[in-house]
Each structure stands twice: as C-alpha cells, then as structure tokens.
N, C-alpha and C positions, 0 to 999 in steps of 0.2 A: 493650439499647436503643441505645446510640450505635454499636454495628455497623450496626445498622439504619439510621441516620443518618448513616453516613459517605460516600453517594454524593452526600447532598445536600450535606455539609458540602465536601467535595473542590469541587462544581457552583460553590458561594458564594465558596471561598478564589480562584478565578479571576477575572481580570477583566473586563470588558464583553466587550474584543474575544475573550476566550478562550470565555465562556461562548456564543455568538453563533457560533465554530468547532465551540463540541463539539455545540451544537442539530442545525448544519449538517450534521457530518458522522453524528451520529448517523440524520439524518433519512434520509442519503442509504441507511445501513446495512440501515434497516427497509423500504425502499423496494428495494434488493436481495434482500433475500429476501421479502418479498409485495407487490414489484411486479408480477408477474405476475399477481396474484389480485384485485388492485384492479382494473389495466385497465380502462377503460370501453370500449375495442375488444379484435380480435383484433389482434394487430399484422402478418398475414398475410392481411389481407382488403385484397388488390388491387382499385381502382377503386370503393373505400367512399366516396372523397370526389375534389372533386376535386383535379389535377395541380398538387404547389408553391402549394394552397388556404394561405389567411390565417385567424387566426383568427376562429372559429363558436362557439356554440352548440354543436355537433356535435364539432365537433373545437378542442376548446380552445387548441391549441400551432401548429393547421392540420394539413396533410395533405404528405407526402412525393412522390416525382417518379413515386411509381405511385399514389398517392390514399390510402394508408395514414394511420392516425391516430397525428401525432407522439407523441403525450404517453405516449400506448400502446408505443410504439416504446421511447421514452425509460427507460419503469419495467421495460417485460421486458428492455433492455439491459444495464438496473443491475447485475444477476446477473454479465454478462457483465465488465464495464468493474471493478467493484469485488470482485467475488469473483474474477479471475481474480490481481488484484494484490494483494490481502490475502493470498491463499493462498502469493502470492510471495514478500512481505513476512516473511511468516512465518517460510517455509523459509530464506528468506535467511540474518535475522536468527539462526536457529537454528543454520545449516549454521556462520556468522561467529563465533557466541557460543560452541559448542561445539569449534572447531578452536583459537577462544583461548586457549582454557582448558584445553586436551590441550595445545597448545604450554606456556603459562606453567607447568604442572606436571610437563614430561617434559624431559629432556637436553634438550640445545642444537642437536643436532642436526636433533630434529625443527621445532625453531623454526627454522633457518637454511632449512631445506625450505621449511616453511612459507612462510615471510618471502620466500626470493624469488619463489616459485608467484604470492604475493598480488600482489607489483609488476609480477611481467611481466603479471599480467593487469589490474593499475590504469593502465599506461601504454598500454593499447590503449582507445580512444575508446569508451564503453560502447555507444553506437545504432550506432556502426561493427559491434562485436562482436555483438550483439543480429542485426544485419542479414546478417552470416556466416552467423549459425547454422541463423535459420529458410530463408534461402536454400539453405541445406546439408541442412536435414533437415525442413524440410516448417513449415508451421504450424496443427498439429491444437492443439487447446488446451492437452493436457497439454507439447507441444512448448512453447507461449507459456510457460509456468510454467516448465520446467527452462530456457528463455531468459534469461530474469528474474530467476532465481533464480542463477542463472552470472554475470549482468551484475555485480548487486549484491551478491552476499555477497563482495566481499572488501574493499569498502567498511567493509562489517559487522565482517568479522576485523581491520579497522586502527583501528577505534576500541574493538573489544571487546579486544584485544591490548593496546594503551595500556594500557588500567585493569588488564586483569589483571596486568601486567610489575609494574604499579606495588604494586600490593596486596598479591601475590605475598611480597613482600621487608616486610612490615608484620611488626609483635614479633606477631599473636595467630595469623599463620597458620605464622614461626617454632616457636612453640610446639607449635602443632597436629605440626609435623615430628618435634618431641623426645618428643611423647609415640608417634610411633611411626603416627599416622592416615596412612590408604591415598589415594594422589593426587587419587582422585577425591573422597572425602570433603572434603580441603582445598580443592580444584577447586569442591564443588557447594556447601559447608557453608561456607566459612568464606572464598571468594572471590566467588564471583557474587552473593551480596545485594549486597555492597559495586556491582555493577555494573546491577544491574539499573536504576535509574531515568533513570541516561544510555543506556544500551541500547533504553530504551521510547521515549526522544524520538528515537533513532537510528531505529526500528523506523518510527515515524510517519513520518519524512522517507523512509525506502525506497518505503514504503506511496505517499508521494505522487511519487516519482520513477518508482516502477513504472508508475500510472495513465497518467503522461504517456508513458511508454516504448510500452505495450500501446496506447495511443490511437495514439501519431503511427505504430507498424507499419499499423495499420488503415486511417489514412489513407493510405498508400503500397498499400493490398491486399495487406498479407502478416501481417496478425491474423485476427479472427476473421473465420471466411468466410459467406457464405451457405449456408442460409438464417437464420442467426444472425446477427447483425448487436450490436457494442457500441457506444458514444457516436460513439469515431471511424469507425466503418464508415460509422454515420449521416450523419455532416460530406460524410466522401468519396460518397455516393451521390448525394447530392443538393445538389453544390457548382454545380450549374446553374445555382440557386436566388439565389446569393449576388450577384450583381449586381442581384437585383429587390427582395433582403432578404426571403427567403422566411424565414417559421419555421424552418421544415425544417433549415437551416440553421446558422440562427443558434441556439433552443434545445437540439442537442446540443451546440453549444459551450460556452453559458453552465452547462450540466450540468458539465460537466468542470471550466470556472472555479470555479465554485462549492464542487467539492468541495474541489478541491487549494487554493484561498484559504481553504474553512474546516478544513481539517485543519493548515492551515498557523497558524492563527490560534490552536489551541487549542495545539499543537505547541509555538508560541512560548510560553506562558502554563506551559506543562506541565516546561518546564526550570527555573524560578522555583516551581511548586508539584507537587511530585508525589506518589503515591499513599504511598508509604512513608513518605513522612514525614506524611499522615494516619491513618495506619494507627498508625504508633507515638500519634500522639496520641489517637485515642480509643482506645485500649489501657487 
C-alpha cells in the first residue's frame, strides 16, 4: 500500500511553488501527447477564421496570420516543442552519465581524453555550436536532437564526472575492488545510485535549456519546418501580429514561459526533496 502512495506522498513533501511546477509541467506532458486528439480545430485549415483574429467563441487563443486556430496550433505543437527536447534531454543526460562513469572506472587516460573533448566543447558558446551544426547538416528533426543532444551532453559529463571522481575513491566501492567485481558492476551497482538524484535535477535543467535552444532555432527558421510548426515557429510566423497584440503571438509565448517557469519551479523544490529518498522511506 504505501508504494501505492508514494506519488502522492513525493506531490505533498513539495512545496506550493514546487507542487504548482510539477501540475504545470505535467500538464503540458499530457497535452504533448494527446494534444492532437483534443484539438477542437484542424490546425491546417487555412482561412477558418479570420487573419491575427482575437479571441472568440470559435477560436479561443484567436486565429494565426493565415486564419488557423491558435490553440489548436498550440496542443499539436506540444509534440513538437517538448517531445523533440525530452528526447534530447534524455540522450543527453545518458550519453553525459555513461561516459562518466566509463571514465571514473577505466585508466586515466581515458579520462584525460575525456576531460579535454568535454572543455574544448564547454568553451564554444552552446547556441553558437547548436547554429554550426544545423547550418552544416540541415535541420530534419532527428538532426534537431543529435543538435541538442552534442550542445548539452558535456554539460552532463561535468557534473556527472564530479560525483563519480568523488564516489569512486569511497571505502564500499574500494571494497567492491578487493573483492575482485568487474568495472561496470562498480560503475552501475555501487556508483551511480550514489548519483542519480543530482543527475535527475541535472536532467530537468537540460530538458528546460533544450526547449529554449529548439524554440529560439525556430525562431531564426532553422527548427522545425513547415508544414509542422512548434511554439517557436508559431512566434516567428506570426510576429506581424505583435505590435497589435495579437493572440497569435503572444500565446505561444506564454506556452514556452510557462513550461520552463514550471519545470523550473518543481526543479528547484526537487534538489531539497527527491524521489530516492521517498523511496527509501516508504520502503
């Protein structure tokens, strides 16, 4: 029973501002994937309403600079704007956690590789880099992600590297060494729990760095392209709009604010309470 209990109990150990992030961000998650299916328009029905329209009855959020219905626009985006940077997120955090942890358990000289690969590419400006890349090889979607995924994962490996160097050299993973256990074992068994709950508030901060990365390409036209469109494509199509204060506008912005303040909010709440140490308690 208190496994059962333990998503609510995590919800409750958080505080206002955190529980209010994870609503947010959760909301926006499930709006990712069956935002398409709500829809109350097509988001491809040109001259449905009219041109940088206010809000209606019809069109709740208003209507885009071809007559499209924002809000519609907005939830088939979500796919676009948050699944393209979760996915990134992910890999990141993965590609970061796992090169740590092969460096902290192998000779020194994979770590000296490592270690300078990571700085030469922390000293180049990550949106500079990011701007290289897709101008060098195109920007199809899965290009956006290995983008993304190259910006930030070495971000990833410098704080995943901290804790494992540190851990590393602890008496029980010593130990693990005398009894003779194989690198990875010490690597996966007796190093990375120690790491995981600062890696997960790591993982959230990529997650919201990447949204803003994939937004502001989009707004430059070199994200997602038509006929697909994510939050920032939205902004830049119908930036016409923005001296009259059109919807159009202004709600894919606050779509973007919204997520990265509430990812941010739980974020902050989540390095003060995290899952593992709910886990051991209702244990």
């Amino acid at each position: 029973m208190s496994r059962l209990l333990l998503p609510w109990r995590f919800f409750m150990a958080l505080s206002l501002s955190g529980r209010v992030g994870l609503v947010i961000s959760l909301f926006w998650i499930v709006m990712a994937l069956f935002g398409g299916y709500i829809a109350p328009h097509s988001g491809t029905d040109i001259g449905a309403g009219p041109i940088l329209g206010s809000f209606t009855a019809q069109n709740w959020l208003g209507t885009d600079y071809l007559g499209r219905d924002i809000l519609s626009r907005i939830l088939v985006g979500a796919r676009f704007s948050i699944g393209l940077a979760l996915t990134a997120a992910v890999l990141a955090s993965l590609v970061g956690t796992l090169l740590a942890l092969l460096a902290a358990v192998t000779g020194r000289w994979l770590e000296e590789i490592l270690g300078r690969v990571n700085d030469a590419l922390l000293v180049l400006p990550g949106k500079v880099l990011s701007l290289l890349i897709v101008a060098v090889f195109g920007s199809s979607l899965p290009m956006l992600v290995v983008t993304a995924v190259f910006t930030y994962w070495p971000g990833a490996y410098r704080i995943a590297f901290s804790m494992a160097g540190n851990l590393r050299n602890m008496d029980y993973v010593r130990a693990s060494r005398l009894r003779g256990e194989g690198r990875w074992y010490i690597a996966l068994h007796d190093i990375l729990p120690g790491m995981v709950h600062a890696m997960l508030t790591d993982f959230g901060l990529r997650f919201v760095y990447i949204v803003l990365l994939l937004s502001g390409l989009s707004f430059l036209g070199l994200g997602v392209q038509p006929p697909d469109a994510d939050w920032g494509t939205l902004v830049r199509e119908n930036l016409q709009g923005l001296f009259d204060g059109s919807p159009a506008v202004l709600m894919p912005a606050l779509a973007i604010a919204s997520l990265t303040i509430g990812a941010n909010l739980f974020i902050d709440n989540l390095r003060n309470v995290g899952p593992l140490q709910l886990v051991e308690e209702g244990a």
